[in-house]
Backbone bond lengths (Angstrom), bond angles and torsions (degrees), N, CA, C in turn:
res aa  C-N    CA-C-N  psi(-1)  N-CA   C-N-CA  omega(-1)  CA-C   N-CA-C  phi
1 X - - - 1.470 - - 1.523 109.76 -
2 X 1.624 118.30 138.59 1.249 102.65 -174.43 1.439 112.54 -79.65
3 X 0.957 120.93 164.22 1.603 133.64 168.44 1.606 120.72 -71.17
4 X 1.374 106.21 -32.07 1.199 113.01 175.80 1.988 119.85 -146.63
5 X 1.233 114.47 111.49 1.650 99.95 -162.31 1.118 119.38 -54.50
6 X 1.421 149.07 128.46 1.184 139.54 -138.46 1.840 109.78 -95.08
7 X 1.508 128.42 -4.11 1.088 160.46 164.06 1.829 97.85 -64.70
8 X 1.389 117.34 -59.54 1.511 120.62 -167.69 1.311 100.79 -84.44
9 X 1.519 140.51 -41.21 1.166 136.86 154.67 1.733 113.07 -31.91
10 X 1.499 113.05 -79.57 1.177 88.15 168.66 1.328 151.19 -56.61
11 X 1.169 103.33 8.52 1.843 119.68 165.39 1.106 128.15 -79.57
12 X 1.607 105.42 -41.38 1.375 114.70 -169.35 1.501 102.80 -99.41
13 X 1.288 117.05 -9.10 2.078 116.08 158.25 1.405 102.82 -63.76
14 X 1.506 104.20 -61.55 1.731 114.90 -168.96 1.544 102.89 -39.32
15 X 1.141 120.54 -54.23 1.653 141.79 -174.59 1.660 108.44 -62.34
16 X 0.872 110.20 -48.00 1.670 116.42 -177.85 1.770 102.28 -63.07
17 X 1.352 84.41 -46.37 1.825 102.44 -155.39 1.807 109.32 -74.54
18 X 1.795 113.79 -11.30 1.074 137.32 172.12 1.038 115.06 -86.01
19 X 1.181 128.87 -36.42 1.166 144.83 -149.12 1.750 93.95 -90.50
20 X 1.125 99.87 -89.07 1.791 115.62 157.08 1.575 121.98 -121.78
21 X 1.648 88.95 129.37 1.889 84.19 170.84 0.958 111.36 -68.59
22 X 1.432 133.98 -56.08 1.489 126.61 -149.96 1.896 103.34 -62.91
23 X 1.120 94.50 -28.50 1.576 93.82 -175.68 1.892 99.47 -55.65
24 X 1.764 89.12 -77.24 1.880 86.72 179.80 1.247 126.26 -31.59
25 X 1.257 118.41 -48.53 1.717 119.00 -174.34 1.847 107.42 -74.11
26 X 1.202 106.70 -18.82 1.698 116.07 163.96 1.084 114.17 -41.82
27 X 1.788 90.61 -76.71 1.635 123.98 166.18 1.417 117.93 -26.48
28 X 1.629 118.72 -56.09 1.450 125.03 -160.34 1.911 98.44 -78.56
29 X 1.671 116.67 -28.36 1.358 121.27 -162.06 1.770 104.09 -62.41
30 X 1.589 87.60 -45.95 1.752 117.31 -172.36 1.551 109.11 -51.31
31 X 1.154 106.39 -44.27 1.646 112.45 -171.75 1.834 106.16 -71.14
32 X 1.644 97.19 -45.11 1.819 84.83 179.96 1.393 110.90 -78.93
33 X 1.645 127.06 4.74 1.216 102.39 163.93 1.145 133.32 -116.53
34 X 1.388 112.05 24.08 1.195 140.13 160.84 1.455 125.94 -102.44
35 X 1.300 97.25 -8.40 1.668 92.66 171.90 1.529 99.37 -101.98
36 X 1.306 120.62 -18.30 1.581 134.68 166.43 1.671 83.56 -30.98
37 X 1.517 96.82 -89.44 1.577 121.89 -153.06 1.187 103.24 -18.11
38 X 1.485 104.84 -71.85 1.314 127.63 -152.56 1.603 110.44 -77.19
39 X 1.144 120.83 -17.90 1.665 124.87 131.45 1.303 117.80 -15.68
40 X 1.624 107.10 -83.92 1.392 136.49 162.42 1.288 115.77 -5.57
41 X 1.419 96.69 -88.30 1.579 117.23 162.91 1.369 120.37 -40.07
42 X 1.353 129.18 14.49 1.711 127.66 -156.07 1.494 120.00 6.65
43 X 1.625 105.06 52.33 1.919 104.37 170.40 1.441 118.70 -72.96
44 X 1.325 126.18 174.93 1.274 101.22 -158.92 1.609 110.31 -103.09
45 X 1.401 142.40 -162.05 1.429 136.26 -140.52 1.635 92.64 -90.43
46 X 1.554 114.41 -40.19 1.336 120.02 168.48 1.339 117.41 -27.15
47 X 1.565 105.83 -86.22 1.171 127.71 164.78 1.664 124.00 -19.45
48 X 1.056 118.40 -82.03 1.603 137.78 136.32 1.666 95.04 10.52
49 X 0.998 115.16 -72.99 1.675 128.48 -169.87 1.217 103.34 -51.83
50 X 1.392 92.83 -58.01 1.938 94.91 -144.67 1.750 86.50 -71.54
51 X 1.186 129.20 -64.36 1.189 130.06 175.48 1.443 116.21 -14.81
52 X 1.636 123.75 -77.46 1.124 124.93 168.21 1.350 124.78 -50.45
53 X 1.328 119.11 -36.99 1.624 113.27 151.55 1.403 132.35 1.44
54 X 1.845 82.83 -85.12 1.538 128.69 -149.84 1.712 93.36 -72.73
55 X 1.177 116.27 -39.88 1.600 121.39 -177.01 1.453 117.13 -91.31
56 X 1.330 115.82 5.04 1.513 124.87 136.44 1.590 119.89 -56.34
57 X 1.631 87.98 -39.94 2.116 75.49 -157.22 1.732 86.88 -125.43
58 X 1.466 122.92 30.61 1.727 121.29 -177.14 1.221 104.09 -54.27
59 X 1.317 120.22 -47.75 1.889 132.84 -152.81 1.905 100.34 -93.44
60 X 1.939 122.75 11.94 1.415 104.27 -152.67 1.495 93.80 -84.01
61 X 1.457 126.70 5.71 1.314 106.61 -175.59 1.793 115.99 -88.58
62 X 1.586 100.95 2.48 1.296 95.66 174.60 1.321 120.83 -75.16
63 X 1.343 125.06 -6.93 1.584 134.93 170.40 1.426 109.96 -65.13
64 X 1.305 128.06 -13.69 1.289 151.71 -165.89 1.731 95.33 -79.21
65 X 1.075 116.85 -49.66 1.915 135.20 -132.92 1.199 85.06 -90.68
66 X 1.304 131.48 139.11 1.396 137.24 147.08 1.951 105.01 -72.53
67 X 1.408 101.14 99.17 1.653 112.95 175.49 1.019 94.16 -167.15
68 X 1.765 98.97 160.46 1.279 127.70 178.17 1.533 99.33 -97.34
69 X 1.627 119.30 82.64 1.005 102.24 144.01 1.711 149.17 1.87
70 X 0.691 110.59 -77.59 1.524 134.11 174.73 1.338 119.43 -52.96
71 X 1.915 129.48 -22.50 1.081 134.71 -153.38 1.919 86.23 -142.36
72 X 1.539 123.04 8.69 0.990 96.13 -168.72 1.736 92.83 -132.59
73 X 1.638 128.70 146.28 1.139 131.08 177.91 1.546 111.42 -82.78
74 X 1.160 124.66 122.81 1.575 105.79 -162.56 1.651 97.28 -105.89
75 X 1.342 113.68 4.85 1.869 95.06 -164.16 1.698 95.00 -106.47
76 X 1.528 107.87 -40.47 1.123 110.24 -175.96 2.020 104.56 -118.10
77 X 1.361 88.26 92.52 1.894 91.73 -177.37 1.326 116.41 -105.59
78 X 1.584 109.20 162.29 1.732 98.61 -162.95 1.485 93.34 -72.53
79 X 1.153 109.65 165.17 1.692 123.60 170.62 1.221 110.22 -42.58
80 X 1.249 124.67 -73.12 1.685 117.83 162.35 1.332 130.01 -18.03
81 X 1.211 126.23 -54.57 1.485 131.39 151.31 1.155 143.18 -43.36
82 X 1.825 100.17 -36.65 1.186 123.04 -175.95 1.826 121.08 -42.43
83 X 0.771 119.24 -65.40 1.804 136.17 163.05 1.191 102.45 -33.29
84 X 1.513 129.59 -81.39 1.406 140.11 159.02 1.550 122.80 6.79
85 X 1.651 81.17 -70.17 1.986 102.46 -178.09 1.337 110.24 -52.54
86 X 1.237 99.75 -61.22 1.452 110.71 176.92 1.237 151.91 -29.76
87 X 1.419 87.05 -48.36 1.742 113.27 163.07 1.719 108.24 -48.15
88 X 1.368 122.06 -18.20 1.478 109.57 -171.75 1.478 110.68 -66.11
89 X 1.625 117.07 -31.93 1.442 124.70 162.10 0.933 121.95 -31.53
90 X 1.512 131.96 -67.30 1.638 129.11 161.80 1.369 155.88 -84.51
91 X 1.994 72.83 9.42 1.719 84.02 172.95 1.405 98.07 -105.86
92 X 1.427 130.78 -11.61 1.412 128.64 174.77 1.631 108.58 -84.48
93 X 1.005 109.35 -33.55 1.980 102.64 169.86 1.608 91.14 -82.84
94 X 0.906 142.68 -76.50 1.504 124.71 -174.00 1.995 128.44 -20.49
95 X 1.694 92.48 -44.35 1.475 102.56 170.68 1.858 112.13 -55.27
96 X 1.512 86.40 -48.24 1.829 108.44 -148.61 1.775 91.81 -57.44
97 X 1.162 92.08 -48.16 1.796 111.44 -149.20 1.573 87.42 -61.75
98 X 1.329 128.11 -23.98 1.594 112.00 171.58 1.172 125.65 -84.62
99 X 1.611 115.98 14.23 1.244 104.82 173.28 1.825 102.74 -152.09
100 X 1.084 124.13 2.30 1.089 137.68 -175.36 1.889 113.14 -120.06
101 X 1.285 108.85 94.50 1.880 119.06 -175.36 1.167 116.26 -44.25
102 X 1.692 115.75 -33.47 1.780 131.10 -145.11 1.218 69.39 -83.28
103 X 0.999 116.45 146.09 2.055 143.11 166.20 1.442 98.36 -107.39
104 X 1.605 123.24 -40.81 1.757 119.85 178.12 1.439 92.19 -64.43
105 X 1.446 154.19 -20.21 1.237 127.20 -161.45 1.757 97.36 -92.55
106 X 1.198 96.05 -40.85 1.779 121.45 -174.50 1.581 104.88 -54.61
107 X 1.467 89.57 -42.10 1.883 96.60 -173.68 2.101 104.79 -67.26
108 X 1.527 102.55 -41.37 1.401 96.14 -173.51 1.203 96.52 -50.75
109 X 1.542 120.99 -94.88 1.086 123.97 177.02 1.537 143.66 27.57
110 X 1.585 103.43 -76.33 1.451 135.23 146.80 1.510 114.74 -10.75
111 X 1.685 91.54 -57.04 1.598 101.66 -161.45 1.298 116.58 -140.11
112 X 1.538 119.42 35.25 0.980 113.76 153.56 1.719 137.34 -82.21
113 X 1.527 102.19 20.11 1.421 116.27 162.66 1.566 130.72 -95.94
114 X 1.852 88.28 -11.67 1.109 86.20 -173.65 1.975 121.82 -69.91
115 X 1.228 116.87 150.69 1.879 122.34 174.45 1.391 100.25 -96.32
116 X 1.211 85.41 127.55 1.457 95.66 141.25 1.611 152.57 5.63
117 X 1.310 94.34 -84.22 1.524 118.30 154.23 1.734 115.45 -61.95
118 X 0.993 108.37 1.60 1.663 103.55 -160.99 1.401 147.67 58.84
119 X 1.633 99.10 27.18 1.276 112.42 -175.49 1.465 105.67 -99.13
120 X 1.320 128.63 7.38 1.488 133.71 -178.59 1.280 125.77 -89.36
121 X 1.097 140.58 178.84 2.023 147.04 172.70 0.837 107.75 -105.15
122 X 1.899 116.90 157.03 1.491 106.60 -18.59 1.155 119.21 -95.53
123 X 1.467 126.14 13.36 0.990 123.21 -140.75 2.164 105.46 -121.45
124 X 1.509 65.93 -24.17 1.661 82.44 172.24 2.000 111.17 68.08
125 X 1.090 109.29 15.61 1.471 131.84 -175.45 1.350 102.09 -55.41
126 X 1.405 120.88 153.21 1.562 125.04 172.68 1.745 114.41 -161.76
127 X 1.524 96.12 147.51 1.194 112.92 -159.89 1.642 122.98 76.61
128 X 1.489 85.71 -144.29 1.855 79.84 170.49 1.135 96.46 -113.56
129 X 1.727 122.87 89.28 1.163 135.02 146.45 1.894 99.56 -115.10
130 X 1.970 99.57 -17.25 1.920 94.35 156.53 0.836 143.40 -66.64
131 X 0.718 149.18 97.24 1.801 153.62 -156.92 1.644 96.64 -35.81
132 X 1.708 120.82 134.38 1.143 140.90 -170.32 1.823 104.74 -45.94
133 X 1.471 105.35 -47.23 1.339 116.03 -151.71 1.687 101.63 -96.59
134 X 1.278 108.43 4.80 1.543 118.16 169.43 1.502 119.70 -100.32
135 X 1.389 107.51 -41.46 1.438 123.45 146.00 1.551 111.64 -30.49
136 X 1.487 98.27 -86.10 1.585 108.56 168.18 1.644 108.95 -11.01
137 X 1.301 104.24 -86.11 1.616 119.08 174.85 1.510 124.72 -36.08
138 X 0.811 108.35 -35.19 1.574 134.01 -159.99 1.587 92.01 -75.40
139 X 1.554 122.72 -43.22 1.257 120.83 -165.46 1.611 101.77 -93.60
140 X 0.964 135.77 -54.22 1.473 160.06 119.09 1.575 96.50 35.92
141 X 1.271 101.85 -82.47 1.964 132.89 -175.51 1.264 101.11 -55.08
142 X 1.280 140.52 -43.99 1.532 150.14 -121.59 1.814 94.15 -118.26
143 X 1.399 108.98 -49.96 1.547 131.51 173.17 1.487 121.99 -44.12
144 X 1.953 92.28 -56.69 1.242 111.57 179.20 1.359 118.99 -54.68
145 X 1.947 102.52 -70.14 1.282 105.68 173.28 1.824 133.70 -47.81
146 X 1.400 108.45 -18.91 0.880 109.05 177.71 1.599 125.82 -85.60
147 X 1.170 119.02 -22.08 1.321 141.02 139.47 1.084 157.06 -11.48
148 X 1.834 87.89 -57.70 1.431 96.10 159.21 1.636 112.16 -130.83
149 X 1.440 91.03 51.18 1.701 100.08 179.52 1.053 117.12 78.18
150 X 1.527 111.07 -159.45 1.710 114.77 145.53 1.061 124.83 -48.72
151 X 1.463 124.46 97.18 1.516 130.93 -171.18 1.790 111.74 -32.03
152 X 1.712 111.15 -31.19 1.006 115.67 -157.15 1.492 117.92 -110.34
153 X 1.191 98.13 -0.67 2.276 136.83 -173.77 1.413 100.82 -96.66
154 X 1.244 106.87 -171.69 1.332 131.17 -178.21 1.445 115.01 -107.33
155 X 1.359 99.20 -21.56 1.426 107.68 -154.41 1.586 98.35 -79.74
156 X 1.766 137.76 147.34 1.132 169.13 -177.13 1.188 129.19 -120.59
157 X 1.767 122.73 111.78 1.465 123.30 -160.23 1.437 96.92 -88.78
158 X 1.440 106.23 160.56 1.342 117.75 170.60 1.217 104.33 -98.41
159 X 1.598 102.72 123.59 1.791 109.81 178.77 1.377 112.75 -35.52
160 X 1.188 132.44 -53.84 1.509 125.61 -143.19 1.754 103.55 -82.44
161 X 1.673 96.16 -19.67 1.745 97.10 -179.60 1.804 110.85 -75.41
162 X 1.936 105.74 -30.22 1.297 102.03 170.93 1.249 125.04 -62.66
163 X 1.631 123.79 -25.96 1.359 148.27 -146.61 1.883 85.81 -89.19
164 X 1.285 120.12 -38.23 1.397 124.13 -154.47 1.815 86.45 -95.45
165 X 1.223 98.79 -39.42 2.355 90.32 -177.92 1.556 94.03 -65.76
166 X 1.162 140.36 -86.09 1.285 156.20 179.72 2.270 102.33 -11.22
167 X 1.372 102.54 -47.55 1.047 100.56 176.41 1.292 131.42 -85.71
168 X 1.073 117.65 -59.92 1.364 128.79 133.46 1.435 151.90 -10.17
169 X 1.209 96.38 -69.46 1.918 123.81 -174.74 1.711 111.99 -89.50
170 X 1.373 99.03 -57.28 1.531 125.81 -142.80 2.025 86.13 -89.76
171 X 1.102 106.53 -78.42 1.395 107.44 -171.40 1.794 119.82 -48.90
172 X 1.320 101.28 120.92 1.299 101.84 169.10 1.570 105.23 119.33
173 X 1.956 107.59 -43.24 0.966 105.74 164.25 1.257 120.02 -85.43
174 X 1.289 126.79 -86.76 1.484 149.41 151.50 1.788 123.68 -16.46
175 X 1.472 89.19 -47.52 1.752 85.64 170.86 1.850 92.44 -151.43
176 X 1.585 85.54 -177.41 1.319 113.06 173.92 1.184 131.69 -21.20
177 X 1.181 152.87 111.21 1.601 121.25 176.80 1.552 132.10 -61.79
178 X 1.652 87.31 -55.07 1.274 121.72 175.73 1.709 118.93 -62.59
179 X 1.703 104.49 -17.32 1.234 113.45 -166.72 1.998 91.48 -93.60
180 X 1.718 116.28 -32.85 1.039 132.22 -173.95 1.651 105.55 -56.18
181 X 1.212 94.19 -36.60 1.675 98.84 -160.23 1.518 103.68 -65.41
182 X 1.610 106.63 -48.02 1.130 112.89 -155.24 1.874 108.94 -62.06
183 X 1.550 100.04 -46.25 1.691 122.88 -158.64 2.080 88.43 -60.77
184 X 2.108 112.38 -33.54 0.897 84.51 -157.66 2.056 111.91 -85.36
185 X 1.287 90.28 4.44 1.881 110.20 -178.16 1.923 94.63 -67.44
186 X 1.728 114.91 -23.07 1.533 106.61 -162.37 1.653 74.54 -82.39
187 X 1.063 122.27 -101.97 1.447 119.91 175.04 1.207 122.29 35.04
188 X 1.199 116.50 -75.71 1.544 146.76 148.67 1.887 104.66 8.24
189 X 1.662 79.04 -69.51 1.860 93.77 -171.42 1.521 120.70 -118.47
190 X 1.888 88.40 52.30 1.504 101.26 130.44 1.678 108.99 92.18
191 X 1.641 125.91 -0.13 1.308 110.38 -161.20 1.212 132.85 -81.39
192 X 1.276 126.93 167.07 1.547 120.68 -162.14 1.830 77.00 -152.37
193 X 1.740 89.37 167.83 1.311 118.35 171.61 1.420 105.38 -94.65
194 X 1.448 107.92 145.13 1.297 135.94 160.27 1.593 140.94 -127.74
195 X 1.548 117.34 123.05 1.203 104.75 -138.39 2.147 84.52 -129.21
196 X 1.994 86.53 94.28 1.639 91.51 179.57 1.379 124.09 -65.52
197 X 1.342 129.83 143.45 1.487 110.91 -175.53 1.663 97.96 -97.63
198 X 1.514 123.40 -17.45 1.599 93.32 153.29 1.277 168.18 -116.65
199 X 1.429 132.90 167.15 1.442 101.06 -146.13 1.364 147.16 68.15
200 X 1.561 90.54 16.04 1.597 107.51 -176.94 1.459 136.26 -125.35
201 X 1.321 93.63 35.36 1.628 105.78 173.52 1.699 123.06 2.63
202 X 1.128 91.42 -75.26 1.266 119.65 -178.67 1.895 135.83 -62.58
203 X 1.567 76.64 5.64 1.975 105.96 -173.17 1.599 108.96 19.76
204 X 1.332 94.37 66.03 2.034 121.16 -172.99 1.657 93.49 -78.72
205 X 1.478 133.68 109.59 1.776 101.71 148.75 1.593 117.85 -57.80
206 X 1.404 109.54 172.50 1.078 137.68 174.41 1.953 99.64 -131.01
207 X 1.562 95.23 143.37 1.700 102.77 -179.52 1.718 108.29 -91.40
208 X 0.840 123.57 83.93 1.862 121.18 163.16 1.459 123.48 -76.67
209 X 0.810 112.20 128.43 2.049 113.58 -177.61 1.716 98.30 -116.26
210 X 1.279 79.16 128.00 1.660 116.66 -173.97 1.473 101.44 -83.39
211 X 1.166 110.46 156.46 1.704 134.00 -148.25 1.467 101.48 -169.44
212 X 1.785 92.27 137.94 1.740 101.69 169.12 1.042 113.47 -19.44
213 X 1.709 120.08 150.82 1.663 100.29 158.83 1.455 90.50 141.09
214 X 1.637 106.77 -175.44 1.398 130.40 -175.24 2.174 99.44 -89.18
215 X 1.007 127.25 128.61 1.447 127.40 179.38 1.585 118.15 -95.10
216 X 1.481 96.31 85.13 1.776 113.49 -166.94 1.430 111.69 -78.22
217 X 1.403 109.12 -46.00 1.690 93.75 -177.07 1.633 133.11 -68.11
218 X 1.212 121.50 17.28 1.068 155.70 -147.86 1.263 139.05 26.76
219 X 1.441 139.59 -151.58 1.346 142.85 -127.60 1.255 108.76 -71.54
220 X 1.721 113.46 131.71 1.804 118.52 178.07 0.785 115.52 -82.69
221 X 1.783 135.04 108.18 1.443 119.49 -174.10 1.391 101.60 -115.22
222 X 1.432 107.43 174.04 0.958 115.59 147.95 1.809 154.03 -92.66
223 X 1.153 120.27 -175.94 1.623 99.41 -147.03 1.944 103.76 -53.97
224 X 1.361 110.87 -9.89 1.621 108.32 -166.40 1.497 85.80 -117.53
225 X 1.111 137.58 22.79 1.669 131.35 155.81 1.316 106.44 76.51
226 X 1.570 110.40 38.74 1.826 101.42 169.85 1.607 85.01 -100.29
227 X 1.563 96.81 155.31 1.151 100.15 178.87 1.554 120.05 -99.39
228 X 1.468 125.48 135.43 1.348 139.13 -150.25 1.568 93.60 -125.78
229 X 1.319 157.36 -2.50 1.122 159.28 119.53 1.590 132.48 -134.17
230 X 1.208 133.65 128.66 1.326 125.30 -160.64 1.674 114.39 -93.77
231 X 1.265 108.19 154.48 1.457 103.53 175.24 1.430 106.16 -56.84
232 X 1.383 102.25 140.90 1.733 119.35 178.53 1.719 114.18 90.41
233 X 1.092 82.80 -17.66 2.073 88.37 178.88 1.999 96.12 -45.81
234 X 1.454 98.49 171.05 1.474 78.89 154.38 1.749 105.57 -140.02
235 X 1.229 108.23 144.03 1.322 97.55 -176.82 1.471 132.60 -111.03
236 X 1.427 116.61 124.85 1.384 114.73 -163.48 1.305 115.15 -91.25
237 X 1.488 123.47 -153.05 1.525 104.63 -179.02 1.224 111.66 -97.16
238 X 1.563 118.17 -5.12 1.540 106.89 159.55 1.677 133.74 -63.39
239 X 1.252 91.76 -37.57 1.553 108.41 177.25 1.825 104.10 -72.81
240 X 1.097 100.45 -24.35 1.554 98.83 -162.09 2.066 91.20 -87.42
241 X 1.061 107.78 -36.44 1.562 117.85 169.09 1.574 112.14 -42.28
242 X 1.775 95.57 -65.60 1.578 91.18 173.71 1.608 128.83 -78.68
243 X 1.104 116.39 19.21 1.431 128.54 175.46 1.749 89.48 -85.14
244 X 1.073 114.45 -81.38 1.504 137.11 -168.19 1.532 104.37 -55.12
245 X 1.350 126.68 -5.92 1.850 116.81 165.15 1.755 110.07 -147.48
246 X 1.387 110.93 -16.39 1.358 97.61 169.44 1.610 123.60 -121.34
247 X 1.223 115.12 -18.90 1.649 92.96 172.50 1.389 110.76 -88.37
248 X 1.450 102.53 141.93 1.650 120.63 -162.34 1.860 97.82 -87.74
249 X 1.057 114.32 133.79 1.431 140.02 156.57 1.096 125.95 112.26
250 X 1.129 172.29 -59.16 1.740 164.80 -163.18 1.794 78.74 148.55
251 X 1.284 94.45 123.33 1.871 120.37 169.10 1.469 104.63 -103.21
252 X 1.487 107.13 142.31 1.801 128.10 -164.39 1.586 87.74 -137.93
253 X 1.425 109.48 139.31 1.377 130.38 140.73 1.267 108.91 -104.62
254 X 1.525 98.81 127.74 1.396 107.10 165.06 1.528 112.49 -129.61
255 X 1.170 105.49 150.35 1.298 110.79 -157.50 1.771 107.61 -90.31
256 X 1.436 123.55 116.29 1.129 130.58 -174.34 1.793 123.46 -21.18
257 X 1.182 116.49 138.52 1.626 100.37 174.29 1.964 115.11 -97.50
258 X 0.935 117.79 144.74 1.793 131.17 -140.24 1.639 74.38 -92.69
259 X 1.245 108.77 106.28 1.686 108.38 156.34 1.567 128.70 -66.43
260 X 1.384 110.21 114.24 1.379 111.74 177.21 1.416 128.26 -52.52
């Protein structure tokens, strides 16, 4: 039975993705790197699902919020806001839960704010009393946003400074440790988004990690589509070095368009 009807899925992308892009394509980044993880982790195909699911539609209760998107920082908000933001947690499982059965998708959701330490929403939960696959998320969400800056700015992190919060900062408090270690070993080898044109309705990435070699599936861009290596380049481990600590923002292959 599916977990989610694949008709209402595409509604609630269309809807997210209308609403705000940067959010959806957030949304879509979050899910492949959390189903990465939990790969990692060898969870099982179930799991796998619901996970990637749930980090499609984690952020849908912000459609809920009277905000300007666009003018507002949602990961790091002033204190004043703070409460505000928040609320998207239970107004987005509140939405979901009326049309979505899975309670594990409903449950991530819930609590993928929650830290570690227990300083997180709403539940204020700590350790692994968070559900595995919120954890998962939790690092996933945190990665992303940090990535490409102010989700809602211009501005673009340099991998190796996220690589140093995440290790440093983030783990132990904020998320997992053990969950930190692992996501940061994927890192390691190189991945980028890929965005197939077939069979893909739903313009889903997929995570591929790049390796020595000639770069066939084509062009590495960056998050606004300048291009940062071209199909046919070939990339060695220097280039592949500075992929993985100096160019700033979440890298996309997209696959060339066939001139008529």
């Amino acid at each position: 039975m599916s977990m989610i009807n694949s008709g209402l899925l595409e509604i609630l992308l269309l809807a997210q993705h209308k609403a705000d892009i940067k959010l959806g394509l957030h949304s879509k980044r979050v899910a492949c790197y959390a189903f990465e993880l939990a790969k990692e982790l060898n969870q099982s195909a179930e799991f796998k699902k619901r996970i990637f699911l749930a980090g499609l539609i984690h952020d849908f209760g912000f459609l809920k919020l009277d905000i300007d998107l666009a003018k507002t920082s949602l990961h790091l908000p002033l204190q004043k806001d703070a409460e505000f933001i928040q609320q998207h947690i239970t107004e987005g499982e509140n939405l979901l839960a009326k049309v979505i059965a899975d309670k594990g998708i409903i449950d991530i959701i819930r609590h993928h704010h929650e830290k570690f330490n227990g300083e997180g929403y709403p539940d204020k939960l700590t350790g692994e009393d968070i559900p595995l696959a919120a954890r998962i998320l939790a690092i996933a969400d945190l990665y992303d946003a940090m990535m490409v800056g102010d989700m809602y700015g211009d501005e673009r992190s340099v991998p190796s400074d996220v690589v140093n919060y995440l290790k440093n900062t983030a783990s132990g408090n904020d998320l997992d440790p053990e969950l930190v270690d692992v996501f940061l070993g994927l890192l390691e080898r190189t991945p980028v988004f890929y965005l197939p044109v077939e069979d893909n309705d739903l313009r889903l990435y997929k995570v591929v990690y790049l390796t020595p070699g000639i770069l066939e599936l084509g062009d590495l861009c960056d998050q606004y589509g300048t291009i940062l290596v071209g199909k046919g380049a070939e990339l060695t481990e220097h280039r592949l070095e500075q992929i993985r600590s100096n160019y700033r923002g979440q890298k996309i292959i997209y696959v060339p368009t066939e001139k008529a």
